[in-house]
C-alpha positions in Angstrom: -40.0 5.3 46.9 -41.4 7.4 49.5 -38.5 6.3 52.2 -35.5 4.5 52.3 -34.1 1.9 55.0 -31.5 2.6 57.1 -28.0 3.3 55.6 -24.6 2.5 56.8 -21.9 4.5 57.7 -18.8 4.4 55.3 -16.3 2.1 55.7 -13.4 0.3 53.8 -15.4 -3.3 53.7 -15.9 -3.8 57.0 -19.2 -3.7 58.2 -19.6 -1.2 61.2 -19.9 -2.5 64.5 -23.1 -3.4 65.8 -24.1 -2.4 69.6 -22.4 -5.2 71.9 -20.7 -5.6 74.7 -17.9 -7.6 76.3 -18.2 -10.7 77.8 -16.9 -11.1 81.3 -14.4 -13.9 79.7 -13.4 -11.7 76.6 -12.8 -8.9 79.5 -10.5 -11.4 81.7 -8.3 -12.3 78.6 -7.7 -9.1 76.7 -9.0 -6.3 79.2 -5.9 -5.8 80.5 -4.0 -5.7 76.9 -5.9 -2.6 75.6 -4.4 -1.0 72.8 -7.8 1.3 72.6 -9.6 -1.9 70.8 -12.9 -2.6 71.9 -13.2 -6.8 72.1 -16.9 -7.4 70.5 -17.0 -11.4 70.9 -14.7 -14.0 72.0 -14.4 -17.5 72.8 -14.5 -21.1 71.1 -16.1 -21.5 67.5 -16.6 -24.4 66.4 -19.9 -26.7 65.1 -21.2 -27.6 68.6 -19.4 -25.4 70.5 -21.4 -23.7 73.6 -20.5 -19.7 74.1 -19.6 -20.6 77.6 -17.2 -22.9 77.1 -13.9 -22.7 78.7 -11.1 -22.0 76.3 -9.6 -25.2 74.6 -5.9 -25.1 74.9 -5.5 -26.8 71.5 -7.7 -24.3 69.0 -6.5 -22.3 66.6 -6.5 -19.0 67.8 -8.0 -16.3 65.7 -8.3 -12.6 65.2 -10.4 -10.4 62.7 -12.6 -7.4 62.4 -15.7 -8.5 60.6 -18.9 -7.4 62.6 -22.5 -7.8 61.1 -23.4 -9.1 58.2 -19.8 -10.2 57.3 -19.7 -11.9 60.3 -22.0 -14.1 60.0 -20.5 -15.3 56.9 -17.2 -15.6 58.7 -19.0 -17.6 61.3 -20.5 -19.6 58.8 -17.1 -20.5 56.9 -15.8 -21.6 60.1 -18.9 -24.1 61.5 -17.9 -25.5 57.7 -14.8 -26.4 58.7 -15.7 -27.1 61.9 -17.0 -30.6 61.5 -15.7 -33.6 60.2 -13.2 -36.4 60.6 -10.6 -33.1 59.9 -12.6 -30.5 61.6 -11.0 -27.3 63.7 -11.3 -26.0 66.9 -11.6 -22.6 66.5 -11.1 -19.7 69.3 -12.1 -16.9 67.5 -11.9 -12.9 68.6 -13.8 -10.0 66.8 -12.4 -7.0 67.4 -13.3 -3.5 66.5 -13.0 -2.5 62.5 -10.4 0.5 62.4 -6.9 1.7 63.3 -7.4 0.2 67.3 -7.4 -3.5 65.3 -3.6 -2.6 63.8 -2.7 -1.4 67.3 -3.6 -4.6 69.1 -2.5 -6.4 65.6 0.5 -5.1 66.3 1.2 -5.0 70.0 0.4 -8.8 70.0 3.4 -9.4 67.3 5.8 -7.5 69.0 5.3 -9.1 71.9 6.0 -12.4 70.4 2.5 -13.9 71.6 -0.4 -13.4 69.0 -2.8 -15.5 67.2 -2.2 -17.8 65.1 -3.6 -16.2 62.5 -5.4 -12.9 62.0 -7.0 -11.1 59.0 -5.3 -8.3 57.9 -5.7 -5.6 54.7 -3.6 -6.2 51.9 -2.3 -2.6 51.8 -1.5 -3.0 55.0 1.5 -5.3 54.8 4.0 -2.9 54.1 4.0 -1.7 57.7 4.0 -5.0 59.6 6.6 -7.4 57.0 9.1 -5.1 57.1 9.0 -4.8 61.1 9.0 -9.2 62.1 5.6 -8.6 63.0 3.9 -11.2 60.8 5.7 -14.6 60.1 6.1 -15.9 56.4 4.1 -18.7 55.0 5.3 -21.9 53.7 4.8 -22.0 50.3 5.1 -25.4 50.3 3.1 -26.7 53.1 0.3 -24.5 51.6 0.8 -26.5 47.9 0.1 -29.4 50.2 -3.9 -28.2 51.0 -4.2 -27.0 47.5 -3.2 -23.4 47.9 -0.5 -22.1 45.1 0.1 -18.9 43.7 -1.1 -19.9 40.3 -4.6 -20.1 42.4 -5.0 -16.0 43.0 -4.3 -13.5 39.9 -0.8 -11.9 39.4 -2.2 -8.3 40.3 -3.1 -9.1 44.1 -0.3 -12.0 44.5 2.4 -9.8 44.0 1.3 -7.5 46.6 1.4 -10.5 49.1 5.2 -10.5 49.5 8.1 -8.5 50.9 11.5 -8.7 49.4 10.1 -11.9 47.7 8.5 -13.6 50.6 5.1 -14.4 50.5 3.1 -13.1 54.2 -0.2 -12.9 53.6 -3.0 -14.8 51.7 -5.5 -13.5 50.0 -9.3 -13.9 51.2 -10.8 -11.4 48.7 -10.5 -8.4 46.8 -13.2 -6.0 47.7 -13.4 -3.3 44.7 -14.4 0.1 44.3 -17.0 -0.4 41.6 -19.9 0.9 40.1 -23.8 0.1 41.2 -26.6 1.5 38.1 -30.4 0.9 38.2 -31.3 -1.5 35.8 -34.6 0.2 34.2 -32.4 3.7 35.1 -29.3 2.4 32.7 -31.5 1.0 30.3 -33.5 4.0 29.7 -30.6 6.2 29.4 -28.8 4.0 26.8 -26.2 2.2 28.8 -27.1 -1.5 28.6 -24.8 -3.1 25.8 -27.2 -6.4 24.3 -26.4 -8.5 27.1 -28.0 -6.5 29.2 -24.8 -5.4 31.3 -23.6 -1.8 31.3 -21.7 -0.9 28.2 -18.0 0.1 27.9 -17.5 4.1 28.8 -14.2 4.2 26.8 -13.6 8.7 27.3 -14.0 11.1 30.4 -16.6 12.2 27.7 -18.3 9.0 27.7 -19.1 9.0 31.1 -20.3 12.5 31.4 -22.8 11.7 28.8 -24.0 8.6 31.1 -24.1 11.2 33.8 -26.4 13.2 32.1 -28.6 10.4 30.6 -29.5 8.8 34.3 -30.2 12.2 35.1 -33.0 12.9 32.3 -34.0 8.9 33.0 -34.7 9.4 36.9 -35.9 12.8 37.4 -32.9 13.0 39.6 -29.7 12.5 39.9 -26.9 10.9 37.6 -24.2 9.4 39.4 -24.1 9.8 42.8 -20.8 10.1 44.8 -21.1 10.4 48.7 -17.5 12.0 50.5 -18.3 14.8 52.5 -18.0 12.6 55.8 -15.7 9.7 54.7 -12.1 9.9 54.3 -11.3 7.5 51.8 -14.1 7.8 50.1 -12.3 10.4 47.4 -8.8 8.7 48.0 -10.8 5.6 45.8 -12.1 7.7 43.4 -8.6 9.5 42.6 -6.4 6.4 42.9 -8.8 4.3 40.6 -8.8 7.0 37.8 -4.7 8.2 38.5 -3.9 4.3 37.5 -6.0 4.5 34.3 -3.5 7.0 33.0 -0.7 4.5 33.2 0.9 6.9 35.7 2.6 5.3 38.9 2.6 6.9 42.4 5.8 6.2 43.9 6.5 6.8 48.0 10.3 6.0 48.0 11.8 5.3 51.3 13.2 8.8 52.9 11.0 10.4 49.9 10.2 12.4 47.5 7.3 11.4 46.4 7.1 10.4 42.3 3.8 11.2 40.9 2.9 12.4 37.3 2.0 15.9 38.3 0.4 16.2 35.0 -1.8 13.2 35.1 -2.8 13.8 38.2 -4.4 17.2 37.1 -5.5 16.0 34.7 -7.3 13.2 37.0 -9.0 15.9 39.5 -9.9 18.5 36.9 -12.3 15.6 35.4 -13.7 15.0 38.7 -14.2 18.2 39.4 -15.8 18.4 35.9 -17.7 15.1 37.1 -19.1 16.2 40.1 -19.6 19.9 39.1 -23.5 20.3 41.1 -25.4 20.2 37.8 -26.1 16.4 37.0 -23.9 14.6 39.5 -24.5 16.4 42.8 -20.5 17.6 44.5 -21.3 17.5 48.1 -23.1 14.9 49.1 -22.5 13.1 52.3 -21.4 9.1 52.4 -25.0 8.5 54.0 -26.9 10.9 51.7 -25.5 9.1 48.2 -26.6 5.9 49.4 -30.0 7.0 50.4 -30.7 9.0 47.5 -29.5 5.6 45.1 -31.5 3.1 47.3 -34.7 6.1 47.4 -34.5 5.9 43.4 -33.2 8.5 42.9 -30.4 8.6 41.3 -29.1 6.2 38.3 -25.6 5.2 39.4 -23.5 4.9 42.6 -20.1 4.6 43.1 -19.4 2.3 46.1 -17.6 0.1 47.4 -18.7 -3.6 46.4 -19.4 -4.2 50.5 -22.2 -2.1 50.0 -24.1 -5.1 48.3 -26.3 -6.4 50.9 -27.4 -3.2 52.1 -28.6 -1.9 47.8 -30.4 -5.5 47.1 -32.6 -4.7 50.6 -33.6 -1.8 48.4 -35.6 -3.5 46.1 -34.3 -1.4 42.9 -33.9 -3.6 39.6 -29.5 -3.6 40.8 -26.8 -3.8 38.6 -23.3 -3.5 38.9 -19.9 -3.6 37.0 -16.2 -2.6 37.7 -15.1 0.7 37.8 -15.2 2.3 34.1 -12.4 2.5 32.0 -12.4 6.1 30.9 -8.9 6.8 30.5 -6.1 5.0 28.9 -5.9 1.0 30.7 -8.6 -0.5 32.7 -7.7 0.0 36.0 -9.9 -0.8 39.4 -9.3 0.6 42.9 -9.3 -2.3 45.8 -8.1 -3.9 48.8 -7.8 -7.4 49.9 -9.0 -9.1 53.3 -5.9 -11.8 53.8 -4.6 -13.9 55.8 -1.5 -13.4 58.0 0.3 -15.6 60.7 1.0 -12.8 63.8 4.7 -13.6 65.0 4.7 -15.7 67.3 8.4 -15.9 69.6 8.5 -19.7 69.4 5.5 -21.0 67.3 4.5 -24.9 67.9 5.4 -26.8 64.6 1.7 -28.6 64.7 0.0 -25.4 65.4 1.3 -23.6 62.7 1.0 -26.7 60.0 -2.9 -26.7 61.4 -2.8 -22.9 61.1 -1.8 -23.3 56.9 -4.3 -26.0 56.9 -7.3 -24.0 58.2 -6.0 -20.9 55.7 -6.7 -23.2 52.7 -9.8 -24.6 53.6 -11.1 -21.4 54.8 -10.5 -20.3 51.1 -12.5 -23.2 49.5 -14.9 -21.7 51.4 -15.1 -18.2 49.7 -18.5 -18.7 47.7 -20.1 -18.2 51.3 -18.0 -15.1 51.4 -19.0 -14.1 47.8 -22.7 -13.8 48.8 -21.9 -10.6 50.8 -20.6 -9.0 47.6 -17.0 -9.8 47.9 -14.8 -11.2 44.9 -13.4 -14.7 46.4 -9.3 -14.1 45.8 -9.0 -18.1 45.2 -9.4 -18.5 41.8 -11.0 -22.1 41.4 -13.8 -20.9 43.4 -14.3 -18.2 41.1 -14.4 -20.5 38.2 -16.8 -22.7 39.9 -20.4 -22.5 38.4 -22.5 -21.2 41.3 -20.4 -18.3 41.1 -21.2 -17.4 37.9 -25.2 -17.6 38.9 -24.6 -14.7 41.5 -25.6 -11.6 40.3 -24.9 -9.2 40.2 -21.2 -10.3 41.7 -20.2 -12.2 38.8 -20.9 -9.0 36.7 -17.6 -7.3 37.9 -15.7 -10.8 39.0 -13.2 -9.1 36.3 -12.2 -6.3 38.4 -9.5 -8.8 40.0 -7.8 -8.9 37.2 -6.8 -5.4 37.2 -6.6 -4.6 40.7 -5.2 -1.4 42.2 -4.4 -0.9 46.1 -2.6 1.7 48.1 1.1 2.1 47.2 2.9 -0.3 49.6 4.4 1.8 51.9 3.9 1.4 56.0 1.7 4.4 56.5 -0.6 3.7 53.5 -3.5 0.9 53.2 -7.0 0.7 55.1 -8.0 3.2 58.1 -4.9 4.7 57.7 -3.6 8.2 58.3 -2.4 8.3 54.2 -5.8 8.0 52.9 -7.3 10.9 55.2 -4.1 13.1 54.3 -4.7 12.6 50.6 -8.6 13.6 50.5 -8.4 16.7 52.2 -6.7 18.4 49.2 -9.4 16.1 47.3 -12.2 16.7 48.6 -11.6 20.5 48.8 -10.9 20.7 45.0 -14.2 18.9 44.5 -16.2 21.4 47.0 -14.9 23.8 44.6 -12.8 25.3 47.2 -9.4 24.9 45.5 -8.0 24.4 42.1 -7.1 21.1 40.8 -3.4 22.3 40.7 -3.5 23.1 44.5 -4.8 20.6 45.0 -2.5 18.2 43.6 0.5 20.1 44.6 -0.6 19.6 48.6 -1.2 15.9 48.1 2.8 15.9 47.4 3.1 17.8 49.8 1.1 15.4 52.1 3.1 12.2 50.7 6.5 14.0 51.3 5.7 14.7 55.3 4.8 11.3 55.6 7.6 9.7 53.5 10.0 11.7 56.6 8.6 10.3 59.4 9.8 6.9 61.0 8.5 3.2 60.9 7.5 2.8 64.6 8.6 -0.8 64.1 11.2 -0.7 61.7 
């Protein structure tokens, strides 16, 4: 291909904020409330609703930070449930993706008068549970809509509770994952019969497969983009460090537990993966998508959210979970979910319509699912029009072995964790330190975070 359209920016599955400004009614409400988060849209959503519409007194207030294309399918989810005999009245606020969304998240909490309900990370939930800043569900009043736990896979339910109560409910799981060129993979070997990328199995294996989509595109092998993303080589690590069957442990008051061992041994393969030869080691997050999308290159390892943005391409796409090369299957994720802010004295009807509009919004998911995201509710996952996505259904499985952020309060999405882990990361891979060194100042990393204070504990 002689060019390539434009790219995104990295980000942890939320698309990046388009250019927009605030409405003088957005301004009026939340202006004033600041918490350095810039207020993108605002105001009454529901199936007929007119932008200019005064406030309704009785919609369900909501908060989350999906911009672009995820928007849209937010918005669309919403009009879905927005009509009807049983339909919602929906106030909806977009805020700005990144750590100013957890401020504001937060600040509304504390003050006892948020939303009544808001998206949050999964990995996130160890720093707002612990504190009274999000209210529990009830489990029951949820069974009533058709929401249970046996509805969401063991993996990402358990990380939906503290000290055995259940806060947030899963939307999605949004995996880091693997995208190959069809005609690319095939050439090189890759393809098992059903046409879907074959089992690595070894570090070896995919080594090989990095060398084979090299010789098959003239180009690159897998391509790898974290010179300008901070999390970017947090995924990468975390997703290979659980393969092992090793844990990483960030005890309250610290030390940090981590299999010193494994973990060299995790970072000496990727420096052996990304070693300049067939698998370029300093690419940018921009430049690795490009040079996939451009053709050339034969594999991409990316978040799944980067599906609308690869099937614009026009390359024969394929995708699948993360590889197994070490010892268990294990994929790297996070999980939009759903959370119910603390409110000081929440309304009994409001927060019974606030469970209701949970569940329905989760019967909604296949919408979700066309951006690329895995839908967390199972029984839309078993539903046949699932199965005919593609290439989504292809690594559907990745739920099942799902691996997010150990759950302490400074850990999760946009957070100050990830970018403390990939520096040492990133370095080693630049070639600029030893895997050792490497390893030895992400403990050293974990431990000066394990000492400071929960700001709301």
């Amino acid at each position: 291909m002689s060019s390539s359209p434009p790219v995104p920016g990295p980000r942890p599955a939320c698309t990046p904020p388009p250019t927009a400004g605030v409405d003088r009614r957005g301004l009026l409400r939340y202006g004033a409330a600041g918490a350095g988060a810039a207020l993108l849209a605002s105001g009454p959503l529901t199936g007929c609703a007119s932008p200019a519409a005064s406030p309704d007194v009785s919609a369900l207030s909501v908060w989350d930070p999906f911009q672009g294309g995820d928007g849209m399918l937010m918005d669309d989810m919403i009009k879905a449930v927005s009509t009807g005999r049983d339909a919602f009245t929906v106030d909806r606020t977009i805020l700005e993706w990144g750590p100013s969304y957890y401020t504001k998240l937060a600040m509304s909490a504390a003050g006892g008068r948020a939303s009544d309900v808001a998206v949050l990370h999964l990995s996130r939930l160890a720093g707002y549970a612990p504190g009274g800043l999000l209210d529990p569900f009830d489990l029951d009043l949820l069974a009533e809509f058709g929401c249970a736990e046996a509805d969401f896979t063991a993996n990402v339910w358990k990380r939906t509770q503290h000290r055995g109560t259940v806060y947030a409910i899963p939307l999605d799981v949004h995996p880091f994952i693997v995208f190959y060129d069809r005609d690319a993979a095939d050439k090189a070997g890759l393809l098992d019969s059903s046409g879907e990328l074959a089992p690595m199995g070894s570090p070896e294996a995919l080594l090989d497969a990095g060398e084979a989509l090299a010789k098959a595109t003239g180009g690159a092998g897998i391509l790898f983009g974290h010179v300008n993303d901070p999390a970017q080589t947090w995924r990468l690590f975390a997703a290979l460090y659980a393969q092992t069957g090793a844990a990483f442990t960030l005890p309250e008051g610290g030390p940090a537990e981590i299999d010193i061992d494994a973990a060299n041994r995790v970072v000496t393969f990727m420096r052996r993966l990304f070693d300049g030869r067939t698998n370029p080691n300093n690419l940018d997050y921009y430049g690795s998508v490009a040079t996939f999308i451009g053709g050339r290159g034969g594999m991409a390892m990316l978040g799944e959210w980067e599906l609308p943005t690869l099937r614009k391409s026009g390359i024969p796409l394929g995708a699948a979970p993360f590889p197994q090369v070490f010892d268990r299957p294990a994929v790297y994720t996070d999980s939009h979910s759903f959370v119910l802010p603390h409110q000081a004295d929440p309304d009994p009807g409001r927060r019974r319509e606030a469970h209701r509009y949970v569940a329905q919004l989760l019967k909604q998911s296949l919408t979700w699912a066309s951006a690329g995201h895995i839908p967390a509710y199972q029984p839309v996952l078993a539903r046949p029009e699932y199965a005919k996505l593609r290439p989504q259904s292809s690594y559907a499985d990745a739920g099942e072995v799902a691996v997010l952020d150990p759950p302490n309060w400074f850990a999760g999405a946009a957070s100050n964790f990830q970018n403390r882990m990939c520096q040492p990361l990133q370095s080693a891979l630049l070639g600029n330190t030893s895997a050792e060194k490497a390893v030895r100042q992400m403990v050293r990393e974990a431990n000066t975070l394990l000492h400071q204070p929960n700001p709301v504990a």
